[in-house]
C-alpha positions in Angstrom: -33.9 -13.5 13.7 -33.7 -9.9 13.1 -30.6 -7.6 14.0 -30.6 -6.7 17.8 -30.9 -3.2 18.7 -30.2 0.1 16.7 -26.6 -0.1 14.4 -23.7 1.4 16.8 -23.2 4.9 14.3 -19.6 5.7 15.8 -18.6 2.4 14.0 -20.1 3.7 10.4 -18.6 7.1 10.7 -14.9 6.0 12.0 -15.6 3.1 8.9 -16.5 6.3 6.8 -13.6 8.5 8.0 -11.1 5.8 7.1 -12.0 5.5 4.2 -12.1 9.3 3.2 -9.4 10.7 1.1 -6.3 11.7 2.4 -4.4 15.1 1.9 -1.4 14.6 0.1 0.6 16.3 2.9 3.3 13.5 4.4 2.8 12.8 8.0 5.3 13.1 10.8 7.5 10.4 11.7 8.2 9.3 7.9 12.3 8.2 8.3 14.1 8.7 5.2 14.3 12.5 5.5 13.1 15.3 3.2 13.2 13.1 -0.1 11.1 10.1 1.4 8.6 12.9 2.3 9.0 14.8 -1.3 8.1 11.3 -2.6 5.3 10.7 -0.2 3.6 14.2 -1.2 4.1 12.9 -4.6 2.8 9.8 -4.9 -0.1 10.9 -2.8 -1.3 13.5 -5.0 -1.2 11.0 -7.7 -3.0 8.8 -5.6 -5.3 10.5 -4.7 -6.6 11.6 -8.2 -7.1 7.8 -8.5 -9.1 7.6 -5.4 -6.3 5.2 -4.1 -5.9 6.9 -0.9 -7.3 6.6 2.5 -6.1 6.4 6.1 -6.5 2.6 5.6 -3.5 2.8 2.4 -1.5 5.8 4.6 1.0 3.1 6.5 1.4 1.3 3.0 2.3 4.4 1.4 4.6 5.3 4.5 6.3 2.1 4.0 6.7 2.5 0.1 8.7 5.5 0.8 10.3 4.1 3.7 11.7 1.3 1.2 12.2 4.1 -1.4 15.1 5.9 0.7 16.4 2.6 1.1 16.6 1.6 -2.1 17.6 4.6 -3.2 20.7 5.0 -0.5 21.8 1.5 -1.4 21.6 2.4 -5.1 24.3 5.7 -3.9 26.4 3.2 -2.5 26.6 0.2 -5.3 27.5 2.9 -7.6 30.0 4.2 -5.5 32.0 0.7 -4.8 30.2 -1.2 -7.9 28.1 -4.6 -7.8 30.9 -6.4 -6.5 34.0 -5.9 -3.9 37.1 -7.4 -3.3 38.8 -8.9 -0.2 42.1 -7.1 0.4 43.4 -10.1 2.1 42.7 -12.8 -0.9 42.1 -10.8 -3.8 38.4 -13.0 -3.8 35.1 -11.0 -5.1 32.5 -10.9 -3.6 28.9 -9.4 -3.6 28.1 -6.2 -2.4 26.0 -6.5 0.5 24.4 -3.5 -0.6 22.9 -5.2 -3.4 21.4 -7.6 -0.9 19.9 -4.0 0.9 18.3 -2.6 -2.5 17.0 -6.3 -3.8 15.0 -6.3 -0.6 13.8 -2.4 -0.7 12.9 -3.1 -4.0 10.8 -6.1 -3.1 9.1 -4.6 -0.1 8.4 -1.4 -2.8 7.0 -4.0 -5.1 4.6 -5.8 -2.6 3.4 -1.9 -1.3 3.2 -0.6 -4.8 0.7 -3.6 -5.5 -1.6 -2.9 -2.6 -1.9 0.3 -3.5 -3.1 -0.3 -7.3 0.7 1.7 -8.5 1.6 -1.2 -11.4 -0.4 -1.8 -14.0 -1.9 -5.3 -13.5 -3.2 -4.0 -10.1 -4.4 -0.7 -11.4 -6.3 -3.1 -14.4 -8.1 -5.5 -11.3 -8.9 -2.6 -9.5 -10.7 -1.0 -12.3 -12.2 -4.4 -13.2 -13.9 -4.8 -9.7 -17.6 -4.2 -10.0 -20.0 -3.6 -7.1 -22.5 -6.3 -6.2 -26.1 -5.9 -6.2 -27.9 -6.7 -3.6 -29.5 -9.7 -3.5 -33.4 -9.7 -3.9 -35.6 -11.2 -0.9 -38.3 -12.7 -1.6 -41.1 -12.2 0.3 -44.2 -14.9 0.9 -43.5 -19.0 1.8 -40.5 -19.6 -0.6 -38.9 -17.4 1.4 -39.6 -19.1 4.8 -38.6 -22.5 3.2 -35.0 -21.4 2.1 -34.6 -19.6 6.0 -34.6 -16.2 4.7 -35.8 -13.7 7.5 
């Protein structure tokens, strides 16, 4: 059986417009402040240049510098108080729960920085990927025996 009707065109251009390059200009809403936007801007336009970009990657991206300022404000703060604090009661260390805050930025920066080709296994596999080529139909009765259409 054929394809019914004509192909819905809004579909292909919406596909088309996501997949479009961004500007490198942060969006709104980006919480971190000025730096996580600076970073944004920053990594975009490197991005970009890649061909990395689109309004499908723009929430990854958001969240890499979301986990950025993170990171980076729990980095402020472990080397403010060090790895490790003391109980004034005991005298017992313990960890800094701010290393637990920038192990977990760090990962979520990680698993983002993957998606969007920024280490250099990823950037390798995406460079390895190769488009398919179409398959060639065959036309005649070896092509109605193996249910082509």
């Amino acid at each position: 059986m054929g394809a019914r009707g004509t192909k819905p065109k809004e579909n292909l251009s919406a596909m088309a417009g996501m997949l479009a390059p961004l500007s490198a200009k942060a969006p709104e809403g980006i919480r971190g402040g000025t730096e996580a936007e600076d970073e944004y801007e920053r990594l975009a336009k490197e991005l970009i240049k890649l061909g990395h970009l689109s309004a499908i990657h723009r929430q990854i991206l958001v969240d890499y510098v979301e986990a950025w300022e993170i990171a980076r404000t729990a980095l402020d703060e472990i080397k403010s108080d060090g790895p490790t604090l003391e109980n004034a009661e005991t005298g017992n260390k313990y960890l800094n729960p701010s290393m637990t805050v920038w192990s977990m930025a760090r990962s979520a920066m990680e698993t983002a920085a993957k998606a969007l080709g920024m280490t250099p296994l990823a950037l390798q596999s995406i460079k390895n990927v190769k488009p398919q080529k179409p398959e060639k139909k065959e036309n005649g009765p070896s092509n109605f025996l193996t249910g082509g259409e």
